[in-house]
C-alpha positions in Angstrom: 67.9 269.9 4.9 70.3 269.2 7.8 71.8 266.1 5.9 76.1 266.4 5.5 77.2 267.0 2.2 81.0 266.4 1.2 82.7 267.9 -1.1 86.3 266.8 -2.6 89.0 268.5 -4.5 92.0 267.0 -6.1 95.3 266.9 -5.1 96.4 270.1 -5.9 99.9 271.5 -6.4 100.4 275.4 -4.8 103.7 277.1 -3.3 103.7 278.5 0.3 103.7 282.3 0.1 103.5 282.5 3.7 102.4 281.5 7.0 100.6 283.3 9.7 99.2 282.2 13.2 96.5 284.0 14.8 96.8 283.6 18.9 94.0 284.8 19.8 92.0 283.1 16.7 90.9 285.7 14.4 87.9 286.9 14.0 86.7 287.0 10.4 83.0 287.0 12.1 82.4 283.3 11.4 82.4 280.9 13.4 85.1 278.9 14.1 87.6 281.3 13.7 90.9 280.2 12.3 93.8 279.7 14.4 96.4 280.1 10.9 96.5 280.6 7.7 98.7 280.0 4.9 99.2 282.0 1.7 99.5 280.0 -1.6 99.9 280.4 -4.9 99.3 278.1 -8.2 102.3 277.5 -10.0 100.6 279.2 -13.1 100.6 282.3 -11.7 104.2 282.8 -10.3 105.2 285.6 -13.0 102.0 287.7 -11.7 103.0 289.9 -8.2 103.2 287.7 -5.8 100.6 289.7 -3.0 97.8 289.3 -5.9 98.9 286.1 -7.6 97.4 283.4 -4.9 95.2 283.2 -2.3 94.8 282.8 1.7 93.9 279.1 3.4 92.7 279.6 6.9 92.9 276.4 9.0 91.7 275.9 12.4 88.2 275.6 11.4 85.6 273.4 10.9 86.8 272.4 7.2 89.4 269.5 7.1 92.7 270.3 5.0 95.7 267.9 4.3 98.9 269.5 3.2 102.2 267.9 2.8 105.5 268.5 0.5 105.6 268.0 -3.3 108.0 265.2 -4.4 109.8 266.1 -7.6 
């Protein structure tokens, strides 16, 4: 108990729904609280309403997250 532990996911291709910044960070009640977030969405799922189709990426935290632009 107490040892790190790291976990990794591929690369993974999404489109940016949105993007939102939280000044003050938001308060989710954890611990750090995330100072943005971006809404994304697999490319699978595009034909499905948008608001229910992807999924919310809060940053800020503890949790490291790369993200750059898809080259065609």
């Amino acid at each position: 108990m107490g040892e790190a532990c790291t976990l990794s996911i591929p690369p993974t291709r999404l489109y940016v729904g949105h993007y939102e910044e939280y000044d003050p960070p938001r308060n989710f009640g954890w611990a750090p609280a995330p100072t943005a977030g971006i809404y994304v969405i697999p490319p699978e799922r595009m034909d499905v309403d948008l608001e229910d189709a992807g999924y919310m990426l809060y940053l800020g935290g503890a949790d490291p997250i790369h993200v750059e632009p898809a080259k065609d």
